[in-house]
N, C-alpha and C positions, 0 to 999 in steps of 0.2 A: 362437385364436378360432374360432369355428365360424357360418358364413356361415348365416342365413335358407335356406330354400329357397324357390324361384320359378321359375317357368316365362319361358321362352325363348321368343320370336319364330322357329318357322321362316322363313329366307328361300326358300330351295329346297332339292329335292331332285331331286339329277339320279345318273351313273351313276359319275362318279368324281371327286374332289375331290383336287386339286393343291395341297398347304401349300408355300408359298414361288415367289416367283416368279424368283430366281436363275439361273443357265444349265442349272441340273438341271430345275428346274421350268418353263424355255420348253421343255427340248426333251421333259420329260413332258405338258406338255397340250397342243402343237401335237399328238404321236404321238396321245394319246388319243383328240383329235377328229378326227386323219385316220383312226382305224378306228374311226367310227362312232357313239365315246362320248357320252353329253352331259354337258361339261366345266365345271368351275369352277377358276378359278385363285386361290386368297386370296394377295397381297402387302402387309407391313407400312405398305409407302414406298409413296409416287405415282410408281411407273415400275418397268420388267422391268429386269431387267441381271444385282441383286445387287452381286456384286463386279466383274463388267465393266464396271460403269459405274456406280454409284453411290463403287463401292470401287478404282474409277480402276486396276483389272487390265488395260487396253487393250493388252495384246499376250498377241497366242497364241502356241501350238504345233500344227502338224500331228500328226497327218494330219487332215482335214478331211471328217467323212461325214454324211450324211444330214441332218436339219435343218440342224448345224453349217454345211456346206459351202453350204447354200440361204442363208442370212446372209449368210455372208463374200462369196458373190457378186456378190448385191446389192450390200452395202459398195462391194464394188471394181468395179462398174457406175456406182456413182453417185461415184467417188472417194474414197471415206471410209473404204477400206481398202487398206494398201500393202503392199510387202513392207519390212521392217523394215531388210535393207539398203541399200534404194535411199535409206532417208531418212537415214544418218547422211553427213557428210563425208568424200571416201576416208582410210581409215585410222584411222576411229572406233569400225569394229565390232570388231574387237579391242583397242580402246583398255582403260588399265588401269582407268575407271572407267564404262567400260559395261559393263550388269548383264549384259548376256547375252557377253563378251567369249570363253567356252569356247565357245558354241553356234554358232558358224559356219557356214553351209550348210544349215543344218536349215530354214531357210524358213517363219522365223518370220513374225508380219502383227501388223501395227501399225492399231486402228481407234480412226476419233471412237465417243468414247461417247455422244454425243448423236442421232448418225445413228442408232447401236446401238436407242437404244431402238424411233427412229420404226419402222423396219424392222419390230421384233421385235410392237411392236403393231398393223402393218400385217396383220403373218402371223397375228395371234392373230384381228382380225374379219375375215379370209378363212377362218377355219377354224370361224367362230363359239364361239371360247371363251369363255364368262363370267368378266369381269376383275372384282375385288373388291378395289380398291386400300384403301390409307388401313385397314386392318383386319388385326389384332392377333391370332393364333391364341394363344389362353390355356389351353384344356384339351379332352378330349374326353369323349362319354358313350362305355362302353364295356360291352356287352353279352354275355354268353356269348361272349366271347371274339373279338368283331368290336368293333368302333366302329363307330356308330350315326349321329352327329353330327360336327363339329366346330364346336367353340365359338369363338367372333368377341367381338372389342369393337373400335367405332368410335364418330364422331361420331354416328350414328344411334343408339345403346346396344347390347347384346348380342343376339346374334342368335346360330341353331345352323343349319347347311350339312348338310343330311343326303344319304347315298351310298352307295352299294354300295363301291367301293374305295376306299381313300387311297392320297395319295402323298406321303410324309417328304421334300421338298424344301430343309426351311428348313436346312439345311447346318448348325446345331446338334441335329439329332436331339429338337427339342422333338415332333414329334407322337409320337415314341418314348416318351419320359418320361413326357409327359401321362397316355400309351394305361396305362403299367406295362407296355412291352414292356421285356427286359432289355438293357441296354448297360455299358459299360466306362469308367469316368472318363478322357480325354485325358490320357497321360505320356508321355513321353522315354524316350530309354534312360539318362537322367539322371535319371528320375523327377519331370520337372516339364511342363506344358503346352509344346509350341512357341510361341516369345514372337508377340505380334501387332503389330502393324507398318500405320501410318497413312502412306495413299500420297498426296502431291504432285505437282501440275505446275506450270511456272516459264513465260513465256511470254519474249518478246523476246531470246530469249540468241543469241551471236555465237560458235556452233561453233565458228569457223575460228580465231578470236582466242585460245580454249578451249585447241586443237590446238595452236599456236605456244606458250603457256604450259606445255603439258606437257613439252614438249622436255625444260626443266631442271628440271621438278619434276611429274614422271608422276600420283602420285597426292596430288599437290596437300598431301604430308607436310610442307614447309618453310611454306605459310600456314597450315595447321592449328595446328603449334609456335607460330608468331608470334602468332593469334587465344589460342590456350591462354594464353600467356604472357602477356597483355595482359586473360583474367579474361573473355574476349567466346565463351567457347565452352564455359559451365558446365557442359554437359553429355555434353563427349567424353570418349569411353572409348575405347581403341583396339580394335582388331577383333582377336579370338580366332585364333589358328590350329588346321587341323584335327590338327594334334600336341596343341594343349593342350587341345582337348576330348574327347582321349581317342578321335581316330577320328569322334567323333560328327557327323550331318550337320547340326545345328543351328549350328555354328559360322559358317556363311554367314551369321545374321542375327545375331550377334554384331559391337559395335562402333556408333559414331556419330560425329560425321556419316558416315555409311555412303556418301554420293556417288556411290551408282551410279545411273547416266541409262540412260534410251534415250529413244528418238525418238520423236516421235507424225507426226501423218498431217501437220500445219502446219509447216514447215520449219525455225523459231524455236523450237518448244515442246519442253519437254524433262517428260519425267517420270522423280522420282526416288523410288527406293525405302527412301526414307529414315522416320524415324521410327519404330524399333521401340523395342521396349519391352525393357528388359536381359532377358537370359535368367534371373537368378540371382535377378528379382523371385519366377518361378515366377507368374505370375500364370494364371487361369483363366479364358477367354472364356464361360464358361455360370455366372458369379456376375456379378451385377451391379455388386456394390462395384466388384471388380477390372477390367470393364470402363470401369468411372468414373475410377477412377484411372488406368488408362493413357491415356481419352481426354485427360482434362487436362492430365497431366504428358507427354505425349508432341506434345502443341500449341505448350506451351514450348519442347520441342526443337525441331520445325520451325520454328520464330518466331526462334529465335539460331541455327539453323543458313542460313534464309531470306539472315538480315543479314551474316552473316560472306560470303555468297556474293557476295551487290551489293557489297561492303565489300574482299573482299581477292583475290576469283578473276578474273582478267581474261578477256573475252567476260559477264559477269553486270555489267555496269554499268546497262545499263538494262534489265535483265531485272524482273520480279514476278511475285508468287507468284498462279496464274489460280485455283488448285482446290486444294483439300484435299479428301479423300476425305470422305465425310458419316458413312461410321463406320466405325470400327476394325476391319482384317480379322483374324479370328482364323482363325490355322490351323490347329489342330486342338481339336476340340471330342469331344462325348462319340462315343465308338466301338459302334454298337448290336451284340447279338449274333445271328446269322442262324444259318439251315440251316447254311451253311460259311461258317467264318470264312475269310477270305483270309488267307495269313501272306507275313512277308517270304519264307520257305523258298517259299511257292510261286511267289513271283515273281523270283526268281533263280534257282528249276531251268527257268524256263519253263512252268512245267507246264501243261498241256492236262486240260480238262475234258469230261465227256458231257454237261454243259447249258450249253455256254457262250454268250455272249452277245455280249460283245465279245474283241477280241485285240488287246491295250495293248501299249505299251512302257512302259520305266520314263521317270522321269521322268530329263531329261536331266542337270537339276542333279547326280543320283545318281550321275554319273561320281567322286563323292567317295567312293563305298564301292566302287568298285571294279568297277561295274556297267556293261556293253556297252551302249552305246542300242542298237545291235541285237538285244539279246534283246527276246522279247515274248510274254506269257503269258497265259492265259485267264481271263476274269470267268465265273466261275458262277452262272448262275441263282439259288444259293440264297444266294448274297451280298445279293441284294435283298429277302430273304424273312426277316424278324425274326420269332423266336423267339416264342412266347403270342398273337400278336394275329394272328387268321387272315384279315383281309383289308385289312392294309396292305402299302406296297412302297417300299422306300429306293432313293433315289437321292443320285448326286454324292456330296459326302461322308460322307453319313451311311449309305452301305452297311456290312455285315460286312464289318471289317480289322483288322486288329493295327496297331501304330503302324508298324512296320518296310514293310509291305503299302500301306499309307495315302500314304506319300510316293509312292506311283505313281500315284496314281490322282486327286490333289486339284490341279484344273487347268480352266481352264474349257471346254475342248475334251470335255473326255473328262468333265466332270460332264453337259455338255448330252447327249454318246453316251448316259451312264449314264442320265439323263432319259427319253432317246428309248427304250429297253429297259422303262424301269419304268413307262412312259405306254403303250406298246401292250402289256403284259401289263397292265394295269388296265383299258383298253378288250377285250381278249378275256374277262377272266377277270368280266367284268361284264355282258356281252352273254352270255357260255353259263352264265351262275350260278353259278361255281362259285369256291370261292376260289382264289385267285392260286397257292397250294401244292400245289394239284390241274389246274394248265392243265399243257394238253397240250402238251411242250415240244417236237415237231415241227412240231407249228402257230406256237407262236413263233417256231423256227427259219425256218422259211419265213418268214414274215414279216419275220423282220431281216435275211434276207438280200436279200428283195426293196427292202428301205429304202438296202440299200448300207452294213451295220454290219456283218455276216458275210460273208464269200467263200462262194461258194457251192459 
């Protein structure tokens, strides 16, 4: 079919425009508008988070810098963010069904996601960001090789956001698409998407009750057989190991009821990371069917895995289920291609770059391939810089990476860093005219070091 053509309602046009309001996209438009920009934020959903808090991702990892670390502050000024071991009961955080039970020490932080948002929109009308909730990024006009507009649909009808820079926030790489910059379909090294996975919290549960039951049955294997046996657990599969996936690190979200907890900030509430969607579905978070389909079928699961918990775990007697995530977090979605790709090879030599931006470590799950968390290697400028379209900027997950490179980098600590990098190179490269491919990258360097993202 081919659509009418019709004119568009300008709303504004300011100097840089932020697609997604996720932890990429707070810490790109707060940066914006601290150097100077005049900012617009578009977000699908009525709230900032993303996957922190709509997608119930409520625990970080360090290290904690600039925006990021002004958050978490707050948080833990007003109460609303802990350290992740003080909330479990002694001898839970290595327990065999807490998710984080290798990460030890690392000083993770457990926050409300409801504190999260107020916070995050306090810091947006002190910095006067224009928020554009409830509104739908659908495509863009694209000109001689810039984008012009971006296009909106909301309760108001459609409307076009015109700017000098963008910013690819929405952690599926749609303003990529839209633009015809070029990216990379999401695959494995099995050849299929990372399965996605619908996060839960349980409220009223009895740790300590938990703990005494594990004694004689640690990962809760002899009720799972009983629930199986008896036809109330249609949809367990057991969990993969990393031998039978051939090494691969996808085998972590292999398996259901998966039963890995951690703690949140309320002493009773538990969230688990359950509800993924089988790996061998292949299914792909940037098709819609396939998004449909796992919402559904992956509801069911949580709904007979809810019951088996009240039903046969001791401490879940009078527990219930408080939250279901509001939509499916997919973890890896399209790959854009930039100035430099990132590869895994560059982040297991460490390598050091001449434009870097930030200095990562891997992610710590990655101790399955064999990888130091002490290693830690450089993001290059041109990671944020896609290919054809001369004045947009990726952030958080939808930078240049190969899938190997990608699991280090997709986190919401380090997508808000990515944010804060791709938000004041849209505010420079907007204020001196010039495209984002042409800023002078010792003016940036100065800059992020003075933010507290580079050493100086």
């Amino acid at each position: 079919m081919v659509e009418p053509e019709r004119k568009t309602h300008v709303l504004t046009d300011v100097d840089v425009v932020v697609v997604g309001g996720g932890p990429a996209g707070i810490g790109a438009a707060l940066a914006s508008a601290r150097n100077g920009a005049d900012t617009t934020l578009i977000e699908r959903c009525g709230s900032l988070g993303g996957m922190s808090t709509l997608g119930l991702m409520c625990v970080v990892v360090p290290p904690m810098l600039g925006v990021t670390k002004e958050i978490f502050d707050r948080l833990r000024n007003m109460g609303y963010a802990v350290d992740y071991e003080d909330r479990w009961p002694k001898g839970m955080t290595s327990n065999a069904l807490a998710h984080f039970s290798a990460w030890e020490g690392l000083g993770l932080t457990v926050f409300d996601p409801e504190a999260f948002r107020i916070v995050v929109n306090e810091m947006m009308e002190e910095e006067g960001v224009r928020l554009l909730f409830h509104s739908q990024f659908v495509d863009t006009i694209v000109e001689d090789g810039a984008i012009r507009a971006a296009l909106l649909e909301n309760v108001s009808g459609r409307q076009a956001i015109k700017g000098k820079v963008f910013v690819d926030a929405t952690g599926t790489g749609d303003v990529v698409a839209r633009s015809g910059a070029p990216y990379v379909e999401a695959r494995d090294a099995t050849g299929v998407p990372m399965p996605m996975t619908l996060m839960y919290k349980m409220g009223g549960v009895d740790f300590e009750k938990l703990l005494e039951h594990q004694k004689k049955d640690p990962e809760l294997a002899k009720l799972i057989a009983e629930a199986k046996a008896k036809g109330e657990l249609p949809y367990y599969r057991p969990k993969k190991s990393v031998e039978e996936m051939k090494g691969h690190y996808d085998a972590v979200y292999t398996g259901h009821p998966r039963l890995e907890m951690s703690p949140l900030v309320f002493r009773d509430e538990m969230l688990v990371w359950g509800g993924p969607v089988p790996h061998e579905w292949g299914l792909d978070g940037t098709k819609v069917e396939d998004l449909t389909r796992a919402e559904v079928n992956v509801r069911k699961q949580i709904w007979a895995e809810v019951n088996f918990l009240k039903k046969y775990v001791p401490g879940f007697e009078n527990a219930f289920l408080s939250t279901v995530s509001s939509y499916m977090g997919v973890r890896e979605k399209r790959h854009p291609v930039g100035e430099h790709v990132l590869t895994f090879d560059d982040v297991k030599s460490g390598r050091k770059f001449d434009d870097a931006t930030l200095r990562l470590n891997p992610d710590p799950g990655a101790i399955i391939l064999g990888l130091p968390t002490t290693l830690s290697f450089d993001l290059p400028y041109r990671c944020l810089l896609p290919k054809k379209i001369d004045n947009l900027l990726l952030a958080g997950d939808n930078i240049s990476a190969d899938h190997g490179a990608f699991l280090h980098i997709r986190n919401v600590v380090k997508a808000m860093n990515i944010g804060q990098v791709a938000g004041t190179a849209a505010a420079l490269s907007a204020k001196k005219r010039v495209k984002p491919k042409d800023l002078d990258y010792p003016t940036l360097r100065t800059k992020l070091v003075k933010q507290g993202l580079l050493p100086r």
